[in-house]
N, C-alpha and C positions, 0 to 999 in steps of 0.2 A: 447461641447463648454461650458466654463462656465458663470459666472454671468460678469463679467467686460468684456468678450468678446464679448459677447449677445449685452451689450450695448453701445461696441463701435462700432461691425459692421450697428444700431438702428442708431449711431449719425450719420455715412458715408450716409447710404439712405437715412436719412434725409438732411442731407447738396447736397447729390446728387440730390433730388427733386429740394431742393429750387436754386439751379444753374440751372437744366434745365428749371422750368416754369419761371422765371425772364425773361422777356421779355422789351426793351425800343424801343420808338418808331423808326421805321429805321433802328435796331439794325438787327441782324442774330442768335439771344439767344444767347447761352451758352458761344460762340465765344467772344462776344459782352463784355458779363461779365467779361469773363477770361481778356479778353485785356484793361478794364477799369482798372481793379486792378491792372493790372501789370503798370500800368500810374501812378498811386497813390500809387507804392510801391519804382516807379523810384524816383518820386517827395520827399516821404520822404526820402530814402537814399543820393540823393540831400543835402536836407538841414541839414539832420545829416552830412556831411560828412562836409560842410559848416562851422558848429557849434564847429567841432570838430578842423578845423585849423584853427578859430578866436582863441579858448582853447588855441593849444600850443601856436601861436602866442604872445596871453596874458602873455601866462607862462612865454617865454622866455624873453620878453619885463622886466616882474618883475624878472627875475633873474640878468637881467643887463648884460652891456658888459665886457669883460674879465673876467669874472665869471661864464663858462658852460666849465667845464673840459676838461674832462681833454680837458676842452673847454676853458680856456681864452682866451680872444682875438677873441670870435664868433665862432660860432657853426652849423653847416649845420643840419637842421631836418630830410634831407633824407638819409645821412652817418651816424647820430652821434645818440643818447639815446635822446628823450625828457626833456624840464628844471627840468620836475616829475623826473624824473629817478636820475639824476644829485644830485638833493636835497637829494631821498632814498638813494645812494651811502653813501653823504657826511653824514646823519645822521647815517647809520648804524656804520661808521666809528668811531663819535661821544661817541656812547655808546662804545668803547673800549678805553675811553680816561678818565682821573682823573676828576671829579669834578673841576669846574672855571679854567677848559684850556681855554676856548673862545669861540665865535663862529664858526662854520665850515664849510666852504666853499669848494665845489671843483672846482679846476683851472688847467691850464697847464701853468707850469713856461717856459718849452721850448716857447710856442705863447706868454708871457707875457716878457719872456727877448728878445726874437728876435723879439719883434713885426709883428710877422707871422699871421694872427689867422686863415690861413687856413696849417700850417705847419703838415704835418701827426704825429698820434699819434704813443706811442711806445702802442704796441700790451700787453693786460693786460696778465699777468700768474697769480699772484697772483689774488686771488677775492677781494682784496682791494688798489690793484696797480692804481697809481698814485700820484697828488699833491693837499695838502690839505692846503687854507689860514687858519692862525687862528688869530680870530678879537680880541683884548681884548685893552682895557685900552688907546685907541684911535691907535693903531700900531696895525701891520699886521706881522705875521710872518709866519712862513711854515712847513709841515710837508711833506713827498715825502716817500712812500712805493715801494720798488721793488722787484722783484725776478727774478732773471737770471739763466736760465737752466744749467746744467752743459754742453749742448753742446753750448749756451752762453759763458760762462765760458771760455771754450775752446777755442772758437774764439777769443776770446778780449785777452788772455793772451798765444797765439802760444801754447797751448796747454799746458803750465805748470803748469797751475790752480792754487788756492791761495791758499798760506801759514801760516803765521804767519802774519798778520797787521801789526804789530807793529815792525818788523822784521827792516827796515827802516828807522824808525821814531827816533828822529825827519826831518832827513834829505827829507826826500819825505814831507813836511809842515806838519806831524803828531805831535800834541801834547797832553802828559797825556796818550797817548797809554797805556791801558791796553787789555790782551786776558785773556780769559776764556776757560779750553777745560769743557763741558758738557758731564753728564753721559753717553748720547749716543751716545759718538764720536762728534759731533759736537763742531766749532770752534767758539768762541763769542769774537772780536774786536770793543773796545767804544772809540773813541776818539777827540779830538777837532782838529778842522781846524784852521791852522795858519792864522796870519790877515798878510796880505799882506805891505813888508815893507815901511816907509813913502817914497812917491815921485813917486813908482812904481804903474806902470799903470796893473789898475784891473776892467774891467768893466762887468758886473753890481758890485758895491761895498758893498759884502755880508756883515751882521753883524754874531756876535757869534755863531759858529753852532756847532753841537756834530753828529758824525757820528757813529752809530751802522751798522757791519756787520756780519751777523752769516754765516758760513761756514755748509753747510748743509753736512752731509752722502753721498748722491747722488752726490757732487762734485757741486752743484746748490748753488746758495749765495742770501741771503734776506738780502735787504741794508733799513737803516731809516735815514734821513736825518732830523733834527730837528733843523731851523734854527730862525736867528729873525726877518730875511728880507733881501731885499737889496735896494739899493738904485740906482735910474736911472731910464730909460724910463721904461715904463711898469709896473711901485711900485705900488702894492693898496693903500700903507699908509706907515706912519713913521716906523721904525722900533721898534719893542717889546724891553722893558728894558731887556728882559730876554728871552732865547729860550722857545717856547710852552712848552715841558718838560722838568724838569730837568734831571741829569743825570742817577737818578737812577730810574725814571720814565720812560725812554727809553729805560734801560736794561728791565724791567718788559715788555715794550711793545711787543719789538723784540723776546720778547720767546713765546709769545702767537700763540699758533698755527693755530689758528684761520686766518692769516694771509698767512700761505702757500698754495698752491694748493688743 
């Protein structure tokens, strides 16, 4: 046996003495003791557990309503991530963004336009999937990250997967359509969304948006939606003079790979 062993079977006979001769009055020993302590271990997990949902409570109070992602519009603490979690999301998000984008929030534009806030989420693939406000210059605008499986894909499109974007446009309201094919086989489509013509009804009424879609190898498509806002129930604010990024701030974004699975 060696020296650290020596002296920790020395602690145990020690701690064992002083359990058995402890004695209080009326007590049964050792019994007595064991069962105090476990009173005074229930008592403090108690008040920790107390301490810890005033915590999120606090949290989520300061994060505000329609403001917990891909909570806006409220947020269930037993289904959803904490308003901590919420924050780490939106910042980590943040540092993959240019200098004086804005503030960054994450929200769900699905609870914020249909005024749902218990509307179920779409299920993350990517590690930075969903929709991000971004504050600047008194206006609100939005950024939306997604990635669809190719068996996604498949479903939404009867199986004949995407082709060319721009293929369409302008007829399907694509304008400016540009594609890219990349080195590795992948398909890069950047284009603006039409404004909806005067008198027709569009509701919520988006402002200037630019849409990136990249066509993955695997048949899987990573979509970015970069808009200024809209306008209507559920707006955090005025809309942005200008989408969060520009257009070739959006191309730079959508390659980062950091964003796929």
């Amino acid at each position: 046996m060696n020296q650290k062993e020596v002296e920790s079977e020395h602690v145990r006979e020690l701690l064992g003495r002083a359990v058995h001769d402890v004695r209080a009055p009326g007590s049964r020993g050792s019994e007595a003791v064991f069962a105090q302590a476990s009173r005074v271990r229930w008592r403090r997990r108690a008040a920790a557990t107390g301490a810890v949902a005033a915590a999120v409570a606090a949290g989520l109070v300061a994060v505000g309503p329609g403001l917990l992602n891909s909570g806006g519009g409220g947020s269930s603490v037993a289904s959803e991530p904490t308003a901590g979690e919420f924050t780490t999301q939106a910042a980590k998000f943040a540092k993959l963004l240019p200098a004086g984008t804005g503030k960054i929030s994450e929200v769900s534009l699905l609870r914020l336009v249909k005024q749902v806030p218990k509307a179920p989420l779409p299920k993350r693939v990517g590690p930075y999937d969903g929709d991000y406000a971004v504050s600047r210059d008194g206006g609100t605008g939005y950024l939306s990250v997604r990635v669809l499986t190719s068996q996604q894909v498949a479903v939404k499109t009867g199986r004949k997967g995407i082709e060319d974007p721009c293929k369409d446009a302008p007829k399907d309201g694509r304008v400016n359509c540009t594609t890219e094919k990349l080195p590795n086989g992948s398909l890069l489509g950047i284009w603006q969304e039409g404004v909806p013509e005067p008198g027709s009804y569009s509701y919520p009424k988006w402002g200037k948006t630019y849409v990136a879609s990249l066509k993955l190898t695997d048949g899987g498509i990573l979509q970015v939606r970069d808009t200024t806002g809209f306008q209507g129930k559920g707006q955090l604010g005025p809309l942005l003079k200008t989408p969060p990024l520009t257009r070739a701030q959006l191309h730079k974004l959508i390659l980062n790979p950091v964003l796929l699975p």
